[in-house]
DRENDO-1510 file (C-alpha; in Angstrom, 1 decimal, always signed):
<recs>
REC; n; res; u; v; w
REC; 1; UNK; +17.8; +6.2; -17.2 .
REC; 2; UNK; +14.5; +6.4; -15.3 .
REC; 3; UNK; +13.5; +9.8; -13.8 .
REC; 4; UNK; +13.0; +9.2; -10.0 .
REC; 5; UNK; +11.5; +12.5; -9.4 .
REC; 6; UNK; +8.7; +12.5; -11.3 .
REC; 7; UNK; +5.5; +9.1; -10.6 .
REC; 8; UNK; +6.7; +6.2; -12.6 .
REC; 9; UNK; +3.8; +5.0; -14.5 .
REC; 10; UNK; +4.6; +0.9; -13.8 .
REC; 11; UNK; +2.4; -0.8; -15.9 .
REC; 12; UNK; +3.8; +1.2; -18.8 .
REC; 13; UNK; +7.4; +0.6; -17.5 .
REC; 14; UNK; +6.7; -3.0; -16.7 .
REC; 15; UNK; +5.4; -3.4; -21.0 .
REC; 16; UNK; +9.3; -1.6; -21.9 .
REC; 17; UNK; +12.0; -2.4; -19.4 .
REC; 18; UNK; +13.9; -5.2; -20.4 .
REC; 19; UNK; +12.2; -7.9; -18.2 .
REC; 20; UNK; +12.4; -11.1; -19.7 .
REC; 21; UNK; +9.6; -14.1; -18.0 .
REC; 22; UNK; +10.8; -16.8; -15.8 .
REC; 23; UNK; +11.2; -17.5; -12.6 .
REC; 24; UNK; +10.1; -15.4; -9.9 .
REC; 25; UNK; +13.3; -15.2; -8.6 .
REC; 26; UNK; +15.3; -14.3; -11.0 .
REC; 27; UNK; +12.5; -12.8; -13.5 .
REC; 28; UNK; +13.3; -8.9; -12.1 .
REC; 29; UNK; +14.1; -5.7; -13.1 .
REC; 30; UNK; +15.2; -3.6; -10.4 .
REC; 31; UNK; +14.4; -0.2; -9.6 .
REC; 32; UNK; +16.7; +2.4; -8.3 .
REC; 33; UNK; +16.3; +3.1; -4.7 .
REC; 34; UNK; +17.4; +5.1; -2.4 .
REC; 35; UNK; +19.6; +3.0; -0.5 .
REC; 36; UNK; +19.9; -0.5; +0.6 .
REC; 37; UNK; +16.7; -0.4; +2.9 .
REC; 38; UNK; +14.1; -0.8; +0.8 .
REC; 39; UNK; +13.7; -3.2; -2.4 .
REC; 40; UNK; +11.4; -1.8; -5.8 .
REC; 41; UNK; +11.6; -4.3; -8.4 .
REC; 42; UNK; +8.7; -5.4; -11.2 .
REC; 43; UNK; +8.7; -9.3; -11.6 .
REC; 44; UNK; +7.6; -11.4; -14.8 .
REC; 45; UNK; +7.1; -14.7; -13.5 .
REC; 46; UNK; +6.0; -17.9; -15.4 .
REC; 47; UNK; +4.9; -21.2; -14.8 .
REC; 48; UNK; +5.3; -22.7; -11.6 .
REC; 49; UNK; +7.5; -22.6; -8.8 .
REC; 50; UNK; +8.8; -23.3; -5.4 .
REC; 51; UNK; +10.6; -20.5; -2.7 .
REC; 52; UNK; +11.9; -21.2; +0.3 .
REC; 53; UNK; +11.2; -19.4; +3.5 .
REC; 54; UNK; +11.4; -15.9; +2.3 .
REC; 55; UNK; +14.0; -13.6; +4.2 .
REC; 56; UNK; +11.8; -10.4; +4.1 .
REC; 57; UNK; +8.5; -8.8; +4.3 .
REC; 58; UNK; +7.7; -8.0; +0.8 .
REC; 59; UNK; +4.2; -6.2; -0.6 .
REC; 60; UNK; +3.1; -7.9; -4.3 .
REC; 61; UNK; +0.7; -6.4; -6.3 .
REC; 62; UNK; -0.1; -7.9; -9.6 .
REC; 63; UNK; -0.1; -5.4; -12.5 .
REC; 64; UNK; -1.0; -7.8; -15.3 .
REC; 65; UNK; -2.4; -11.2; -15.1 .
REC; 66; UNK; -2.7; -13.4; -12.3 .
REC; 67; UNK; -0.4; -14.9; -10.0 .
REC; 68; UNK; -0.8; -17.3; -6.9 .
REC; 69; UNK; +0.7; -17.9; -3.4 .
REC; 70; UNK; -0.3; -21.4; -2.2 .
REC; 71; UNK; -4.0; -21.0; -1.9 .
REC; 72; UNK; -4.1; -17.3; -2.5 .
REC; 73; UNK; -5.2; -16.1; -5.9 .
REC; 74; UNK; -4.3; -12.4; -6.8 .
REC; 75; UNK; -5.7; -10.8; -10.0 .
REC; 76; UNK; -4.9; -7.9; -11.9 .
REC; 77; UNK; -5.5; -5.1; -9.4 .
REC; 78; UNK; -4.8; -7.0; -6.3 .
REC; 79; UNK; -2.2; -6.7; -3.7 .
REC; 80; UNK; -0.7; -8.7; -0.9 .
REC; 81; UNK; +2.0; -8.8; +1.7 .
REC; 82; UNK; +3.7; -12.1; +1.9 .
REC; 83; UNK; +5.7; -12.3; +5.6 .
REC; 84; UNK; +9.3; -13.2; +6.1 .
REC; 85; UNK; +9.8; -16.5; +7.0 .
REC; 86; UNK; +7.0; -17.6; +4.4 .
REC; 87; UNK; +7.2; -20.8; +2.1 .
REC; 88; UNK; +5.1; -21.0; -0.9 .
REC; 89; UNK; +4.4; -22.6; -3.9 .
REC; 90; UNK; +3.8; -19.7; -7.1 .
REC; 91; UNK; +1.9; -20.2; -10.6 .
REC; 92; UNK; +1.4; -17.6; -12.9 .
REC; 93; UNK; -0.5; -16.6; -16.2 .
REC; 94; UNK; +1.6; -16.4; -19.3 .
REC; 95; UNK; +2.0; -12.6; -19.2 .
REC; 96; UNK; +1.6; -11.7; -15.3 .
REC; 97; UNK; +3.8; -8.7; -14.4 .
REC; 98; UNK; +4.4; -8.1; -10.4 .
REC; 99; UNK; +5.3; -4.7; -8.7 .
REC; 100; UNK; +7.6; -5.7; -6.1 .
REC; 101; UNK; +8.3; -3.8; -2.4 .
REC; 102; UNK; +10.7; -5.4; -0.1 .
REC; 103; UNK; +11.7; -4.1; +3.3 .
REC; 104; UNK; +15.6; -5.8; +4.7 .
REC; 105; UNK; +15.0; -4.5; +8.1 .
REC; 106; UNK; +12.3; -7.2; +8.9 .
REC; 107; UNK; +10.9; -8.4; +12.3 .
REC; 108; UNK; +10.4; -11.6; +13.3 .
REC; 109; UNK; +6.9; -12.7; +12.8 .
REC; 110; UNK; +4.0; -15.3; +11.8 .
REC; 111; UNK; +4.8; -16.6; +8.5 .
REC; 112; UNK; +1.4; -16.4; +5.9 .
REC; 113; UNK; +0.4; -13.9; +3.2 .
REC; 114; UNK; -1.8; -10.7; +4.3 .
REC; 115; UNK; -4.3; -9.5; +1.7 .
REC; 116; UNK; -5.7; -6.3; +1.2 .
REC; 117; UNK; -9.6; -6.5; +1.2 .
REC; 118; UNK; -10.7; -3.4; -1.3 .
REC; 119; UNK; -13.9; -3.8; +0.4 .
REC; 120; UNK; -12.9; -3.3; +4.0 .
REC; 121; UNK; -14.8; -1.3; +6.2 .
REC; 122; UNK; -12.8; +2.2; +6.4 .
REC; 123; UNK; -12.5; +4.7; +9.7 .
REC; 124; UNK; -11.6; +8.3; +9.4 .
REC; 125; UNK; -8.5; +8.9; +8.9 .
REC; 126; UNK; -6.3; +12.3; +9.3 .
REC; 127; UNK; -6.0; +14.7; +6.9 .
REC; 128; UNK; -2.4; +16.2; +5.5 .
REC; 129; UNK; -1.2; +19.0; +7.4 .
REC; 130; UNK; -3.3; +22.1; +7.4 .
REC; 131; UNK; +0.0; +23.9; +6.2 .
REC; 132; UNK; +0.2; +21.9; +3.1 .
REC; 133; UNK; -3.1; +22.7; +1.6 .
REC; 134; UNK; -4.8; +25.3; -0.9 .
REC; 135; UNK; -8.4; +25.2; -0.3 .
REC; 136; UNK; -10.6; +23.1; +2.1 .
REC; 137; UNK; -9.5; +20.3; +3.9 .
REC; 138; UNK; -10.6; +16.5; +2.7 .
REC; 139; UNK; -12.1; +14.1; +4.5 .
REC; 140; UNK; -10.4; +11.2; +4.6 .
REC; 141; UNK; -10.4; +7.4; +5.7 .
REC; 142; UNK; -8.7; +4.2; +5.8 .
REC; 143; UNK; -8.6; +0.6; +6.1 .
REC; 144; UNK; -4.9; -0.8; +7.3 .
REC; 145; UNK; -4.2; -4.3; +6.3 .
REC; 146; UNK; -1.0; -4.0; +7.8 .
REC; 147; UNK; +1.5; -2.5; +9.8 .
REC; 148; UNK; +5.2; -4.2; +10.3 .
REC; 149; UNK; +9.4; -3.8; +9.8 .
REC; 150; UNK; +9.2; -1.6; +13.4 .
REC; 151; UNK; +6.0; +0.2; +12.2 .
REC; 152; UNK; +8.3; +1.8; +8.8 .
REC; 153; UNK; +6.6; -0.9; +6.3 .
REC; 154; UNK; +2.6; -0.4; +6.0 .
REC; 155; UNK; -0.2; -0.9; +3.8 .
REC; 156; UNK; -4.0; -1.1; +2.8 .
REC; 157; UNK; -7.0; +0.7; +1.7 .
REC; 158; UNK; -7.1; +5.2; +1.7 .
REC; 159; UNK; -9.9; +7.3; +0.1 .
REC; 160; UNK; -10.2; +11.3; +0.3 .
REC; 161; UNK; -12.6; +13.6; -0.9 .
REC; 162; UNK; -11.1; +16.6; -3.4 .
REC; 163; UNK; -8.4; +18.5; -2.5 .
REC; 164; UNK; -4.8; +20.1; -3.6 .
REC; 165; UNK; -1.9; +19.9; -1.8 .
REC; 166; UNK; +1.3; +21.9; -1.9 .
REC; 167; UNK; +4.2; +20.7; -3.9 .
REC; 168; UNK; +6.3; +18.9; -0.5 .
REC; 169; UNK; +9.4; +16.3; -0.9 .
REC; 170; UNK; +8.4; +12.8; -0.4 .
REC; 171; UNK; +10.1; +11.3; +2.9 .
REC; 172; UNK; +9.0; +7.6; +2.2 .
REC; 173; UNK; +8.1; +5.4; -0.9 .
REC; 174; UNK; +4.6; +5.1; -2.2 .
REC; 175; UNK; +2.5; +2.9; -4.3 .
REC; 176; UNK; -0.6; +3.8; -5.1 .
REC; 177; UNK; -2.9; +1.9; -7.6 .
REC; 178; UNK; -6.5; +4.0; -8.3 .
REC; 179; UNK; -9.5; +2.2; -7.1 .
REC; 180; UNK; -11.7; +5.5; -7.8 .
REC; 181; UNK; -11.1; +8.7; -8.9 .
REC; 182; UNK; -8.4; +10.6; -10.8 .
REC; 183; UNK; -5.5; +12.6; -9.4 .
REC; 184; UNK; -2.5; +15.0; -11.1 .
REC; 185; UNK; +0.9; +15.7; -9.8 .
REC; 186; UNK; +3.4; +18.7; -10.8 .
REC; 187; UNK; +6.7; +17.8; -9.8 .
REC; 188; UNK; +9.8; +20.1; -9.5 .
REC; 189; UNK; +10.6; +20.1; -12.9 .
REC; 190; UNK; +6.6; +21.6; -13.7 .
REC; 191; UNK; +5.5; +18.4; -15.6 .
REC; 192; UNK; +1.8; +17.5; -15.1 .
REC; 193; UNK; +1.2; +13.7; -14.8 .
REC; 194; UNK; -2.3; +12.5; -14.3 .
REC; 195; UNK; -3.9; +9.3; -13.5 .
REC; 196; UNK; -7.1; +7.6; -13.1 .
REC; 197; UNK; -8.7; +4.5; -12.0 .
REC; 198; UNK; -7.0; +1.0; -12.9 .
REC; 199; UNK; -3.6; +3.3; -12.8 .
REC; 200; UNK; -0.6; +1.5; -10.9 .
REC; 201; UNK; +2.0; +4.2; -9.8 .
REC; 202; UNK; +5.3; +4.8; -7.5 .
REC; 203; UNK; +6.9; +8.2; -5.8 .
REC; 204; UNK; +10.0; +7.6; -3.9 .
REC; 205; UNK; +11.7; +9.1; -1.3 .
REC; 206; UNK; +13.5; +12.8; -2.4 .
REC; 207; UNK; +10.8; +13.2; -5.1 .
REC; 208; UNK; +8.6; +16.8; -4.8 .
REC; 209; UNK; +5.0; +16.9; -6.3 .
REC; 210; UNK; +2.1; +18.2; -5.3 .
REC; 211; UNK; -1.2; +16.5; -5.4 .
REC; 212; UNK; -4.8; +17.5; -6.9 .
REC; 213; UNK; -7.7; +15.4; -6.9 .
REC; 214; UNK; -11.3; +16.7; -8.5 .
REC; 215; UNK; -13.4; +14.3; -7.3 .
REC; 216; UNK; -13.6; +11.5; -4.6 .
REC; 217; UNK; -10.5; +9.3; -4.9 .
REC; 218; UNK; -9.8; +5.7; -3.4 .
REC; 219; UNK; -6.4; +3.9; -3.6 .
REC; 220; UNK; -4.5; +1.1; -1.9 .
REC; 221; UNK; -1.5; +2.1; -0.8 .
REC; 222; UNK; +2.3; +0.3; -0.3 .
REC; 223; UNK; +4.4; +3.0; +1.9 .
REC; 224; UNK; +7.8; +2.2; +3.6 .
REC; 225; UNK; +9.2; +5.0; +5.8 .
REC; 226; UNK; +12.0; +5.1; +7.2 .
REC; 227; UNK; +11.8; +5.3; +11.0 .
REC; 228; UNK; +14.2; +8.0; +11.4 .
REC; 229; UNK; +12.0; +10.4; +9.5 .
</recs>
């Protein structure tokens, strides 16, 4: 049974959870979530393929491989958004594993697939809460590729200079995959987990950690929050 209170290392769960390739459809091992609003799931899709108008927004990011959207190639270390009410035609290299996040409170919207651009220009950004932090305070910026789902389902580009951060509960679900950098968590139970660049990694909603980066550290970034929080 996975531990959802510690970062789940998904390219390393994606290589041992019983996920056998296919279709991307069916091809899916899900993860456990907190409740029915959200959707975590690592694909192994196969092949080709057709899906019809797709009842969600839901954030890819390809793990392993290569995998494409109509005319929208993702390699290893790339992310996209693909909008509800979008069509496509799939193909994917014979060992592609997907990370998978699906909001099912979705707004009506343009269908299309929204990419995050690693190389986007980034504005400040704010910093955590003054509260939360042990030592100085890190500058930070971003680059949003997207916002949507009533402003709960966003993603794009962060970075930070160093900093630690007092162990806090998470209140949304994150995926982060390192760009630059390397970062270490302690979660409730005291275990250490550290990753660097080229690392693809979840915390979910009701986990605690705390975060320390040494250096300068770039990610992109997957969050849905629930708007009540």
């Amino acid at each position: 049974m996975l531990d959802m209170q510690r970062a789940l290392d998904l390219k390393a769960l994606a290589a041992t959870c019983p996920l056998t390739a296919g279709d991307y459809i069916t091809a899916r091992y899900a993860l456990p979530v907190t409740d029915g609003a959200v959707q975590l799931e690592l694909i192994a899709p196969q092949g080709t393929g057709h899906v019809d108008a797709v009842d969600k927004d839901v954030f890819l990011f390809v793990l392993n491989g290569q995998f494409s959207i109509n005319d929208t190639s993702m390699f290893e270390g790339q992310g996209s958004k693909v909008n509800a009410g979008t069509a496509f035609e799939w193909s994917a290299t014979p060992g592609t594993r997907l990370f998978a996040m699906g909001v099912t409170e979705t707004e009506k919207g343009e269908p299309g697939v929204v990419e995050i651009d690693t190389a986007a220009a980034m504005s400040p950004s704010n910093p955590p809460p003054a509260e939360y932090l042990i030592g100085p305070t890190p500058e930070c910026q971003s680059a949003p590729a997207w916002r949507s789902c009533k402003g709960q389902f966003y993603g794009g580009t962060w970075s930070a200079t160093p900093y630690y951060r007092k162990k806090i509960p998470y209140v949304h679900d994150e995926f982060m995959y390192l760009l630059e950098g390397c970062v270490s968590f302690v979660n409730a139970a005291g275990e250490k987990q550290t990753f660097k660049a080229g690392d693809a990694f979840l915390i979910c909603r009701g986990a605690s950690c705390s975060w320390e980066s040494l250096e300068v550290v770039k990610k992109i970034y997957g969050i849905f929050r629930p708007a009540e929080l």
